[in-house]
Backbone as ProteinMPNN parsed JSONL, in Angstrom:
{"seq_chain_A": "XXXXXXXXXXXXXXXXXXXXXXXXXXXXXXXXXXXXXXXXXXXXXXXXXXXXXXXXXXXXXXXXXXXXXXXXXXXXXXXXXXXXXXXXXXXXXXXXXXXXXXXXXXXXXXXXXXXXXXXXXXXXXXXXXXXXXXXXXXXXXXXXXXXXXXXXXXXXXXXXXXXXXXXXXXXXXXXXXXXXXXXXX", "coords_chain_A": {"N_chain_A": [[0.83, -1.19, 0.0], [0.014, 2.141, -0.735], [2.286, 5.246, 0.698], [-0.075, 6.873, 2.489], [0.745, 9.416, 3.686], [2.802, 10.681, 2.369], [1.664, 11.949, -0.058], [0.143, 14.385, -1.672], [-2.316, 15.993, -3.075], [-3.501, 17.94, -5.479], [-6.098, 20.617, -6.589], [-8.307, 22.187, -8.143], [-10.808, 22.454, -7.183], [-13.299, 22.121, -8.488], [-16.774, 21.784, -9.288], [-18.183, 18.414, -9.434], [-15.666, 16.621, -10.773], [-13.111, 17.282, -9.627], [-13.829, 18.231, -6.929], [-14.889, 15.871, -6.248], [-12.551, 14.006, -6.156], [-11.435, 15.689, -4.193], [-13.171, 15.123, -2.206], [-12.738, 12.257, -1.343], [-9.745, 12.574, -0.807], [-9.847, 13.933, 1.736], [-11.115, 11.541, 2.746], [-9.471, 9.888, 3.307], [-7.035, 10.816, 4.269], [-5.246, 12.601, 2.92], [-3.053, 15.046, 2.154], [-4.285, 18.126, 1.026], [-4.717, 20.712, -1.576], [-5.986, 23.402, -2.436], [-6.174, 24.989, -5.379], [-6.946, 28.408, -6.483], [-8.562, 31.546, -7.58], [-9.696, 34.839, -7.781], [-12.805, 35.834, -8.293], [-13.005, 32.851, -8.896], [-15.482, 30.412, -8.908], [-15.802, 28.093, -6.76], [-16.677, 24.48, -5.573], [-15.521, 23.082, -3.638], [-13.504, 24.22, -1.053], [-11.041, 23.435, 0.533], [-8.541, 23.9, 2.173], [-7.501, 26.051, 0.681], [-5.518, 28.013, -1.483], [-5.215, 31.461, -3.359], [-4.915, 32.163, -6.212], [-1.837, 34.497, -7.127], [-1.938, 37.73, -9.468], [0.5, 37.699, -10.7], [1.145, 35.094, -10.49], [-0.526, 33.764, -12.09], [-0.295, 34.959, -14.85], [2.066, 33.357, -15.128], [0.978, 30.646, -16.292], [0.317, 31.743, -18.534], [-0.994, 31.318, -21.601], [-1.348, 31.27, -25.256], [-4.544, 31.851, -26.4], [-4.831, 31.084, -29.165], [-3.152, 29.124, -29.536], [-4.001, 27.323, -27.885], [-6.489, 26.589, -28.716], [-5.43, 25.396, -31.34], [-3.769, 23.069, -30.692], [-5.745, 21.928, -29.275], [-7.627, 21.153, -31.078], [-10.182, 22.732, -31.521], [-12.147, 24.988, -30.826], [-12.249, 27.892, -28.47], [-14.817, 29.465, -26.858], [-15.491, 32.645, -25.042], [-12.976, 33.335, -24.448], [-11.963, 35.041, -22.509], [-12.945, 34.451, -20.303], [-11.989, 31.607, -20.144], [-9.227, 31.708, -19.903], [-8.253, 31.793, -16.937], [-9.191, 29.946, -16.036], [-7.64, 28.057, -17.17], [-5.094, 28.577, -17.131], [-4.936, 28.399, -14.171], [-4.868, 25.74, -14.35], [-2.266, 24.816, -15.322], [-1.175, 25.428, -12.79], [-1.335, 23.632, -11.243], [-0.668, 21.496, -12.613], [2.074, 21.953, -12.853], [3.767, 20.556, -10.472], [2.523, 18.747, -9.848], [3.184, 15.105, -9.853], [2.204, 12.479, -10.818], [-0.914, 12.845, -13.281], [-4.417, 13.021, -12.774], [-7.753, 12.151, -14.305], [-10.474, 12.941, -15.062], [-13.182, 12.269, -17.453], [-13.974, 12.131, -20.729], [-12.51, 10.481, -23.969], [-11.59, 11.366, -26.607], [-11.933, 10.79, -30.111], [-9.6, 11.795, -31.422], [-8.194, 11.766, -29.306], [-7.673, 13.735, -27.828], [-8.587, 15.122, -24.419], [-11.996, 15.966, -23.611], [-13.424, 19.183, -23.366], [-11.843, 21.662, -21.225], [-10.834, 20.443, -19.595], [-8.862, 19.088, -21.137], [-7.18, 20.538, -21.677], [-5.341, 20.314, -19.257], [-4.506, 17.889, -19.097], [-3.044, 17.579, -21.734], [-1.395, 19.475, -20.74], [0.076, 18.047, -19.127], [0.917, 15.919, -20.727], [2.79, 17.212, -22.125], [4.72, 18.547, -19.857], [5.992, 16.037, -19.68], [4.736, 14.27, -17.665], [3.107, 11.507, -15.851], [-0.015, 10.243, -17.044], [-3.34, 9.514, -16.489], [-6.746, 8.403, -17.368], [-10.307, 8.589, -16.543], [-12.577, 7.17, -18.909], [-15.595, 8.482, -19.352], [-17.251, 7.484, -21.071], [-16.329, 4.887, -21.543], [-16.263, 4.03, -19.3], [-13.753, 3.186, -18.11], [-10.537, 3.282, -16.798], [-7.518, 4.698, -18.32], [-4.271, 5.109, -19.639], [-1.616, 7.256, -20.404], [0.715, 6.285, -22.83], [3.362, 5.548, -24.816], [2.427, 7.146, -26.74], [-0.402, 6.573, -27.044], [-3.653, 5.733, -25.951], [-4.077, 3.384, -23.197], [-5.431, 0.564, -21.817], [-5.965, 0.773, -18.188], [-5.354, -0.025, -14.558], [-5.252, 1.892, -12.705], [-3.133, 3.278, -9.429], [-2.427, 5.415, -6.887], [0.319, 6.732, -6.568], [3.349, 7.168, -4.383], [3.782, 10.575, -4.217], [3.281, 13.947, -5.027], [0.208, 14.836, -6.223], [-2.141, 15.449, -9.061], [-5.458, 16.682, -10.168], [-8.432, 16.867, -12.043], [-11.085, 17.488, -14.446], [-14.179, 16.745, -15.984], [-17.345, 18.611, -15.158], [-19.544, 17.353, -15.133], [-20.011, 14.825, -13.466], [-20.458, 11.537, -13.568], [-21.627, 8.644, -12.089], [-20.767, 6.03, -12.104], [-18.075, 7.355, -12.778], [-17.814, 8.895, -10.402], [-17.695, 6.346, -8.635], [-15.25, 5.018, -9.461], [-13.079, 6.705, -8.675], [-12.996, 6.841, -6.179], [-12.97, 3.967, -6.19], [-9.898, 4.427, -7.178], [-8.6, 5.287, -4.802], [-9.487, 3.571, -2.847], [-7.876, 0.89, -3.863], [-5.183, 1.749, -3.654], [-4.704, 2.686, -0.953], [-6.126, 1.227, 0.826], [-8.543, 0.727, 3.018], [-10.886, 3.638, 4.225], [-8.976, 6.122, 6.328]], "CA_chain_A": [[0.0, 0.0, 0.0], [0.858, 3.263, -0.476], [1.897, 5.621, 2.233], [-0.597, 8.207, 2.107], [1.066, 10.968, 4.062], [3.654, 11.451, 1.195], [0.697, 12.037, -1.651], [-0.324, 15.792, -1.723], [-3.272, 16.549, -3.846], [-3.536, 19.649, -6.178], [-6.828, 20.565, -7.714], [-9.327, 23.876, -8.378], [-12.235, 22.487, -6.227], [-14.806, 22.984, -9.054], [-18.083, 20.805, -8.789], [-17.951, 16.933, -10.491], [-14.092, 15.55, -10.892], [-12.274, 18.243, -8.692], [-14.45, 18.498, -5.646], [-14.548, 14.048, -5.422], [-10.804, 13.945, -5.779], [-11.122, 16.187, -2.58], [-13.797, 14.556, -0.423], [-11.993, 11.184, -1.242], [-8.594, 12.32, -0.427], [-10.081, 14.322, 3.254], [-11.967, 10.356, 3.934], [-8.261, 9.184, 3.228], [-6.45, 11.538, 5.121], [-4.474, 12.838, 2.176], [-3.285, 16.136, 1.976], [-4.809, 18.564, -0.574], [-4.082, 22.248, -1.856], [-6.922, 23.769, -3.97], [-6.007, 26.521, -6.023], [-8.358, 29.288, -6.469], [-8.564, 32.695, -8.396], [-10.465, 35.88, -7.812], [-13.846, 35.192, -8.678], [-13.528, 31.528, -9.155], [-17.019, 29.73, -7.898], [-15.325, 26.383, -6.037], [-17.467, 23.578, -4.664], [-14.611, 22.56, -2.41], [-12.15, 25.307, -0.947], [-10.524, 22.846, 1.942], [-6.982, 24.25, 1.861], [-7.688, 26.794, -0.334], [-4.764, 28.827, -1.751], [-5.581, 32.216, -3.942], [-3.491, 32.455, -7.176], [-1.803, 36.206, -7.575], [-2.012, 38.065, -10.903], [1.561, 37.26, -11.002], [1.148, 33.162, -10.803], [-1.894, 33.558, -13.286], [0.601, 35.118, -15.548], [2.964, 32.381, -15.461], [0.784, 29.821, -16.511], [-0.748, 32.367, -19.641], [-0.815, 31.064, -23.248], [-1.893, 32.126, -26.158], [-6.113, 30.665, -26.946], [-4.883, 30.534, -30.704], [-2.301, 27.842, -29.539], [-4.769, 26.173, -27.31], [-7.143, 25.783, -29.808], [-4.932, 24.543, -32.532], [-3.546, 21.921, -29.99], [-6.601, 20.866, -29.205], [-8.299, 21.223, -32.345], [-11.549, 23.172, -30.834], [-12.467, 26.911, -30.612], [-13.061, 27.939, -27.575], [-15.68, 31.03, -26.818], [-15.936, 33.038, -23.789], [-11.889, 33.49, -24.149], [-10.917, 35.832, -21.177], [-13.14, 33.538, -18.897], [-11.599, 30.235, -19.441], [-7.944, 31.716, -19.946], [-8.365, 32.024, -15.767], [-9.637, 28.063, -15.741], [-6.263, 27.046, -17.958], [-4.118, 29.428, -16.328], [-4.846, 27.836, -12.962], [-4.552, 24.077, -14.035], [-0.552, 24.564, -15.22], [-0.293, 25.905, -11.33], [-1.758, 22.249, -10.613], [0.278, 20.34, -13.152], [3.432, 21.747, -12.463], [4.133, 20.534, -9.09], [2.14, 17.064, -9.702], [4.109, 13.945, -10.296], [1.13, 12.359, -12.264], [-2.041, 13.681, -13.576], [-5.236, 12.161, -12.996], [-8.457, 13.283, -15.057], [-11.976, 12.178, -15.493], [-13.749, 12.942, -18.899], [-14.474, 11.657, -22.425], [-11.275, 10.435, -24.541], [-12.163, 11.793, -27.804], [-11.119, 10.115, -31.856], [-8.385, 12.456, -31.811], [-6.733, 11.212, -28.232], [-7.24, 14.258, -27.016], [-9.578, 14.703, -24.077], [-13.402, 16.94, -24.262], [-13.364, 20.447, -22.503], [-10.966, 22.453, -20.497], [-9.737, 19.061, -18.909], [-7.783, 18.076, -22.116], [-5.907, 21.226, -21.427], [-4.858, 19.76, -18.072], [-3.999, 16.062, -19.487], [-1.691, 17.851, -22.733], [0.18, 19.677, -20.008], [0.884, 16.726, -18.748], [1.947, 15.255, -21.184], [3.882, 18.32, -22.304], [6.2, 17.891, -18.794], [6.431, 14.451, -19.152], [3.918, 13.294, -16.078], [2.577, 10.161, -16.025], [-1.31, 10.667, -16.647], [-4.165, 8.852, -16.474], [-8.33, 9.702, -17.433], [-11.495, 7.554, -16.831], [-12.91, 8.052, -19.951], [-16.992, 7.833, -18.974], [-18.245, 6.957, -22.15], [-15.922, 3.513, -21.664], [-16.129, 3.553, -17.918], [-12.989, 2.371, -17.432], [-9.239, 4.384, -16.607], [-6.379, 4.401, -19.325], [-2.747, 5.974, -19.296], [-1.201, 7.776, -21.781], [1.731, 5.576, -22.98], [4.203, 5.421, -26.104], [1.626, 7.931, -27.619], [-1.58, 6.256, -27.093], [-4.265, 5.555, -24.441], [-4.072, 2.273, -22.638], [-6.538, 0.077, -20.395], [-5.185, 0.474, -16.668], [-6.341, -0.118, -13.065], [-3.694, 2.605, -11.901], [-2.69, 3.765, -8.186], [-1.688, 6.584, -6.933], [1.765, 6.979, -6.031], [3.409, 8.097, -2.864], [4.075, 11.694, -4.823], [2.021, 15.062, -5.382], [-0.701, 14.177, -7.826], [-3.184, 16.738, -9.515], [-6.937, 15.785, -10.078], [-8.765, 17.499, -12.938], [-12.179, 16.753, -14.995], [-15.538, 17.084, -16.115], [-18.216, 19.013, -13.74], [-20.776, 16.469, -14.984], [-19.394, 13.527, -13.071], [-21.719, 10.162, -13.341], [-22.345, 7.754, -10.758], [-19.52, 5.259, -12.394], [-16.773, 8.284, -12.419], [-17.272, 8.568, -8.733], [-17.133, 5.479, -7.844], [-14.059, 4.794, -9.948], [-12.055, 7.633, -7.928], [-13.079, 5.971, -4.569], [-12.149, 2.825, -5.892], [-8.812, 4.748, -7.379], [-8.405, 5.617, -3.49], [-8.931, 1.925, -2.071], [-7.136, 0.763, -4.286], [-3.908, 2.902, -3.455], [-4.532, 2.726, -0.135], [-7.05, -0.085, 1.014], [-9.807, 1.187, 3.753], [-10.579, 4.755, 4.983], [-8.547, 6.578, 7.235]], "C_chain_A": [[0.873, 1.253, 0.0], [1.112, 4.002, 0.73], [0.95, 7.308, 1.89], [-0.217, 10.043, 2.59], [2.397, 11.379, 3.599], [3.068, 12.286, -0.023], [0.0, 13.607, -1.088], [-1.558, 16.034, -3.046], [-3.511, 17.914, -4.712], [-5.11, 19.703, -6.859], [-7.32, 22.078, -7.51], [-10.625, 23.837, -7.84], [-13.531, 22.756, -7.169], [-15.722, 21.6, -8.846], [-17.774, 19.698, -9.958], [-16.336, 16.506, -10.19], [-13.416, 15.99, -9.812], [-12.963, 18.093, -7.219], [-14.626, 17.027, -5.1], [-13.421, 14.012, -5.289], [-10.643, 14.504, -4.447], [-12.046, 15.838, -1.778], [-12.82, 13.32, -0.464], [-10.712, 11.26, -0.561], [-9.136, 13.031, 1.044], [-10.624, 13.041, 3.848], [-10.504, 10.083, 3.763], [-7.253, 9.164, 3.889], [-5.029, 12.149, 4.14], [-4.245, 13.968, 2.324], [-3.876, 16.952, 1.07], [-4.586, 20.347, 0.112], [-5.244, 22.404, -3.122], [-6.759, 24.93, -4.304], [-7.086, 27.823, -6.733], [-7.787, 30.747, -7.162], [-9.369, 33.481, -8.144], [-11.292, 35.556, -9.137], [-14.398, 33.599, -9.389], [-14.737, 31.002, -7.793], [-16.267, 28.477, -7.996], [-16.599, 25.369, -5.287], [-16.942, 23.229, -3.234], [-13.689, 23.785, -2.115], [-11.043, 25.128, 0.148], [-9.05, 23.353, 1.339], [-6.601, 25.308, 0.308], [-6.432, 27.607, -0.677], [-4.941, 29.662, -2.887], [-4.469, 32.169, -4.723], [-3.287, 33.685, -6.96], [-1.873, 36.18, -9.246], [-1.093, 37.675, -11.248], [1.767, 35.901, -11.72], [0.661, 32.962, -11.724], [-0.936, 33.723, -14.909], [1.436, 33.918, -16.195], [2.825, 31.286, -16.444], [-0.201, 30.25, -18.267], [-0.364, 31.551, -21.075], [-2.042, 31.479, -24.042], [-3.083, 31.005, -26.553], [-5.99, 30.549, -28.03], [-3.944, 29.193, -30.613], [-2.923, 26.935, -28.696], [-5.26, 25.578, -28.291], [-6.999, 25.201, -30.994], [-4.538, 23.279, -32.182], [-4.667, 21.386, -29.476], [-7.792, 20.408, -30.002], [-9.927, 21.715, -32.011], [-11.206, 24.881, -30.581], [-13.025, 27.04, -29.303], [-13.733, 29.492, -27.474], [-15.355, 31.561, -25.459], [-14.141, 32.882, -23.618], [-11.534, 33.894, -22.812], [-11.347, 34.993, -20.394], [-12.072, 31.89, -18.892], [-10.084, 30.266, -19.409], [-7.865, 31.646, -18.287], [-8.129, 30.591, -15.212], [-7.967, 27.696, -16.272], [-4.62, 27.98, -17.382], [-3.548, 28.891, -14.673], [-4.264, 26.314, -13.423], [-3.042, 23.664, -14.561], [-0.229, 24.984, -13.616], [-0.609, 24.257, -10.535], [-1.275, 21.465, -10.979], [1.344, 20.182, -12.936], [4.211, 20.722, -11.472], [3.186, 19.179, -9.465], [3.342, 16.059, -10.324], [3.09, 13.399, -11.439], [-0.087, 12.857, -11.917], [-3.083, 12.834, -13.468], [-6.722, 13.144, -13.402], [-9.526, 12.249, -15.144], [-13.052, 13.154, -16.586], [-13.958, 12.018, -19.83], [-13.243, 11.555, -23.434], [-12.348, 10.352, -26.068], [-11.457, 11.041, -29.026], [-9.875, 10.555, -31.954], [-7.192, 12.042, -30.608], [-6.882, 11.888, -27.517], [-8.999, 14.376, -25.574], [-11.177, 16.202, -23.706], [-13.308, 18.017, -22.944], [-12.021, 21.018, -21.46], [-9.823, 21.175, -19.749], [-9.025, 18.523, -19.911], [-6.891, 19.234, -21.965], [-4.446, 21.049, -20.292], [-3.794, 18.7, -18.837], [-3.234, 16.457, -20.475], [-0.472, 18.443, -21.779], [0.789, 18.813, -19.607], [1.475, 15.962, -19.359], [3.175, 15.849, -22.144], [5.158, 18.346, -21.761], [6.318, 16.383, -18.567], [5.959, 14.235, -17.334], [3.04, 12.282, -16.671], [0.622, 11.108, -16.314], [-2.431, 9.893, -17.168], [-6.029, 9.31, -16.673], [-9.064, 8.154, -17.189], [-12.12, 8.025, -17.557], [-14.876, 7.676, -19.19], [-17.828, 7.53, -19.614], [-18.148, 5.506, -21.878], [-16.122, 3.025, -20.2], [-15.025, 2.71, -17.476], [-11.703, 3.532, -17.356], [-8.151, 3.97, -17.955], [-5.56, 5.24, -18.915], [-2.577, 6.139, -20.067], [0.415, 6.924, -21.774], [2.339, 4.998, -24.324], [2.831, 5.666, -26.96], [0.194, 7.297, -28.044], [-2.793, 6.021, -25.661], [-4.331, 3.885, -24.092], [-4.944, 2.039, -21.532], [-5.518, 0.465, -19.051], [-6.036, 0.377, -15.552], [-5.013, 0.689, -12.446], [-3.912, 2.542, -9.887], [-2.39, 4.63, -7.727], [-0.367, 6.78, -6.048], [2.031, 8.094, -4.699], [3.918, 9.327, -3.208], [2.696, 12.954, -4.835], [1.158, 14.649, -6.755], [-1.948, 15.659, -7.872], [-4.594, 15.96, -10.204], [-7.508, 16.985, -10.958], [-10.298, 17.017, -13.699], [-13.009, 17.463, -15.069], [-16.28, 17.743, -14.609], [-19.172, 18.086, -13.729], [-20.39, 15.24, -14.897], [-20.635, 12.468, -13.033], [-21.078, 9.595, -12.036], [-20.901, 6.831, -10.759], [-18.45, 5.923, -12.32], [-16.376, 8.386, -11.405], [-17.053, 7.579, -8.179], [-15.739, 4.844, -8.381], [-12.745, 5.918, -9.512], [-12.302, 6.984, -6.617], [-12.416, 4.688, -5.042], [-10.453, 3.165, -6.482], [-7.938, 4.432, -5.85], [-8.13, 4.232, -2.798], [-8.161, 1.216, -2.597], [-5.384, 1.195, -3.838], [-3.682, 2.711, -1.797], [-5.048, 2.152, 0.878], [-8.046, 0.978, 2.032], [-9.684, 2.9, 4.008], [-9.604, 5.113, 6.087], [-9.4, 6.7, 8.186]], "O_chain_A": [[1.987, 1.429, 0.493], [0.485, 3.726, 1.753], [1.252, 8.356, 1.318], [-0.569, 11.16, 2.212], [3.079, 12.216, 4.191], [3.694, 13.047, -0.76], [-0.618, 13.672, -0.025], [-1.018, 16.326, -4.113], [-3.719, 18.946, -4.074], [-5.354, 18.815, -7.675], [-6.762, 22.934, -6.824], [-11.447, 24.751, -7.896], [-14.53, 23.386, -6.822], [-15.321, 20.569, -8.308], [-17.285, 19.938, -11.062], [-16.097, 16.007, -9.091], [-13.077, 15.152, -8.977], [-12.163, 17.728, -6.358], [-14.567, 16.785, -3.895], [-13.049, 13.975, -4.116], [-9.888, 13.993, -3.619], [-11.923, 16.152, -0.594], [-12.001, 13.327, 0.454], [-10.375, 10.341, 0.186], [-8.554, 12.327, 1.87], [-10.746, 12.982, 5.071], [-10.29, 10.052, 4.975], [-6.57, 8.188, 4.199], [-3.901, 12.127, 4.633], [-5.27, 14.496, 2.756], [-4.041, 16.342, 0.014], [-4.431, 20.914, 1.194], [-5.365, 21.844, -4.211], [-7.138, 25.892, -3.637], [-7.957, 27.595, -7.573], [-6.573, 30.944, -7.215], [-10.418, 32.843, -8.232], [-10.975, 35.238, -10.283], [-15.411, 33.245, -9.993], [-14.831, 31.112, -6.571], [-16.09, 27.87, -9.052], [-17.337, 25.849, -4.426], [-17.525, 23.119, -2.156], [-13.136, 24.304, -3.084], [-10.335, 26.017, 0.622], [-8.63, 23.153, 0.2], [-5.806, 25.249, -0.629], [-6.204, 28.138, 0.41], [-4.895, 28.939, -3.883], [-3.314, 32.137, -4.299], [-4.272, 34.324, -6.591], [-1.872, 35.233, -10.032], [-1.252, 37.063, -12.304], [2.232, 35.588, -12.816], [1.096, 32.074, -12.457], [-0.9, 32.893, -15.818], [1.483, 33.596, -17.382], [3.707, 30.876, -17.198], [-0.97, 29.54, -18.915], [0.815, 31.308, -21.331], [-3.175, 31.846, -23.732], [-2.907, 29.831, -26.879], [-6.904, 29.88, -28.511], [-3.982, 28.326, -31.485], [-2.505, 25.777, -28.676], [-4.901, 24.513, -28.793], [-7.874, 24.646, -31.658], [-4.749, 22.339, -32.949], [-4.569, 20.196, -29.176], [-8.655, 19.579, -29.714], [-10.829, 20.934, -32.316], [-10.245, 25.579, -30.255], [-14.06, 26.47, -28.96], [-13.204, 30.496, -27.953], [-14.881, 30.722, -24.694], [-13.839, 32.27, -22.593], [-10.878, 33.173, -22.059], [-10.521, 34.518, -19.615], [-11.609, 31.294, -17.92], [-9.48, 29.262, -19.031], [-6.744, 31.142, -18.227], [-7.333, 30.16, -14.378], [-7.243, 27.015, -15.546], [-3.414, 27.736, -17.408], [-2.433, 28.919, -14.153], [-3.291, 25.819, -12.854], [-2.578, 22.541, -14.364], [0.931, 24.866, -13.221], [-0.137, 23.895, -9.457], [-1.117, 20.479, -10.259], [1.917, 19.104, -12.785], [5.246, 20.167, -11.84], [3.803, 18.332, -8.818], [4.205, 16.372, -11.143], [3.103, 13.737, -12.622], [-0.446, 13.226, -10.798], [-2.898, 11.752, -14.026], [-6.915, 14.314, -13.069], [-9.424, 11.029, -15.266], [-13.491, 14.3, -16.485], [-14.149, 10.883, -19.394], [-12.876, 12.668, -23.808], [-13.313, 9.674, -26.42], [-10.298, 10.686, -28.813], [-9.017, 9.866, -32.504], [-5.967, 11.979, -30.713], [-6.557, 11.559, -26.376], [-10.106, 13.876, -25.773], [-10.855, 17.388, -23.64], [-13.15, 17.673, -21.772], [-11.287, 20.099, -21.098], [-8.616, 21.103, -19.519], [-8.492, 17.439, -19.679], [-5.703, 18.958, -22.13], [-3.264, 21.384, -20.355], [-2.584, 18.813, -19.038], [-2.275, 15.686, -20.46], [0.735, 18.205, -21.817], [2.015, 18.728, -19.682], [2.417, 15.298, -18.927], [4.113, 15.265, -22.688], [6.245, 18.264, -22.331], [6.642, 15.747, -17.564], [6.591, 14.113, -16.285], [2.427, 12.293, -17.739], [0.242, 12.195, -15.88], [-2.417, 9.63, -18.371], [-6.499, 10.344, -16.198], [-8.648, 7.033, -17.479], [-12.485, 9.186, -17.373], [-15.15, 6.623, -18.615], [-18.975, 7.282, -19.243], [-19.14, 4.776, -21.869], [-16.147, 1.829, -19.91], [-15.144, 1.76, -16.702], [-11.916, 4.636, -17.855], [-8.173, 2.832, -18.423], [-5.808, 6.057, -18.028], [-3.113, 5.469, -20.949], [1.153, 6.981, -20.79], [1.803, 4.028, -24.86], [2.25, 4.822, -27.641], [-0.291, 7.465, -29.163], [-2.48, 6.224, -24.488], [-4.734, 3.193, -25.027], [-5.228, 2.803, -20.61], [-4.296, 0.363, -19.158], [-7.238, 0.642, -15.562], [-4.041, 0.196, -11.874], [-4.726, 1.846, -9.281], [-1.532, 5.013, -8.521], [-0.359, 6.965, -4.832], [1.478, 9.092, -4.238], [4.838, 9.53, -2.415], [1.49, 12.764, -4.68], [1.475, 14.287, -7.888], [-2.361, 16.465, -7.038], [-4.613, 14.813, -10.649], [-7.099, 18.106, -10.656], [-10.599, 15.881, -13.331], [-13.041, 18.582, -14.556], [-15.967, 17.515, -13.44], [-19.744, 17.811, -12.674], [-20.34, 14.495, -15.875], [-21.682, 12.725, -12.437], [-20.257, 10.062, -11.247], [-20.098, 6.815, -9.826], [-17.546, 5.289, -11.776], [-15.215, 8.195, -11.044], [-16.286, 7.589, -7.217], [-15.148, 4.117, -7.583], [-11.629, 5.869, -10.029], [-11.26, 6.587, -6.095], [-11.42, 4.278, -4.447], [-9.662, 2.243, -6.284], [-6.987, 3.664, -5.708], [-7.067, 3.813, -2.339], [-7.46, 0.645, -1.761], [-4.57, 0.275, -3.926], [-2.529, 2.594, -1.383], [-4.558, 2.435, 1.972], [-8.198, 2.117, 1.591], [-8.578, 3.439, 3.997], [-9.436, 4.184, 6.877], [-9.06, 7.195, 9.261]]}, "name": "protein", "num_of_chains": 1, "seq": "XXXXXXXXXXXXXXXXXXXXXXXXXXXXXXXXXXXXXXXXXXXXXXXXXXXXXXXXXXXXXXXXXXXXXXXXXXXXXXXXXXXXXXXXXXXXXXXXXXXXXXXXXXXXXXXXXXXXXXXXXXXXXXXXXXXXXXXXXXXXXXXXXXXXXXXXXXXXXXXXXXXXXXXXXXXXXXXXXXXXXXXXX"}
């Protein structure tokens, strides 16, 4: 088993993928760090830390190079540069990436959370999605997605995803959790 009081949590607390990653890891006794932004609406804000304009900065890119890398237009620019701005302050600092969403024809994965899962595989981090069409987890590996029943390592990990989590998504992050680390804390 792993040891859980090496594994640090990173996410943005929003409602669906982000906000289970953080009740799961508080029944676990994991640590967690949720990163937050002037005027972000969070579900979860346990260990909340406020980005500055500065940090926001750091993590800026240009929405004509998003949307060519992920082959999608996105609307409502200035708002979601805020959303993708925050989730490099969550990737950096993770060891691997874990993501719950929809693995799309192209590989890559559907809404703001495939921005997450390319950074990741941008810095070379391990990263993993439950896709919820297939209901099952895969890894990204020698440039494709693969079945897995992953774990989560005794390292900082970052948690990312859809807001419209199903029934099977959550329980496939709890069983991520027992898995990793067998009963509640």
């Amino acid at each position: 088993m792993v040891d859980r009081s090496q594994v640090v949590l990173y996410s943005g607390g929003h409602r669906g993928t982000e906000a289970e990653f953080g009740r799961q890891a508080e029944r676990w006794g994991v640590r967690e760090v949720t990163l937050s932004f002037e005027g972000h609406a969070m579900e979860r804000d346990r260990n909340a830390r406020q980005l500055t304009e500065e940090e926001l900065r750091q993590g800026d890119v240009s929405m004509e190079i998003v949307s060519r890398h992920m082959g999608r237009e996105y609307h409502q620019a200035d708002r979601i540069r805020r959303v993708l701005q925050s989730i490099f302050h969550m990737v950096v600092p993770a060891y691997h990436v874990f993501a719950v969403g929809w693995i799309q024809p192209d590989a890559t994965i559907k809404g703001g959370t495939g921005w997450g899962v390319e950074l990741a595989k941008f810095f070379n981090r391990p990263v993993t999605v439950f896709d919820q069409g297939r209901n099952q987890w895969f890894t990204w590996a020698e440039g494709r997605w693969e079945p897995d029943e992953p774990t989560i390592p005794e390292q900082t990990i970052a948690a990312t995803g859809t807001r419209e989590l199903t029934e099977e998504g959550r329980q496939a992050i709890e069983d991520l959790f027992t898995r990793s680390f067998g009963p509640p804390a």
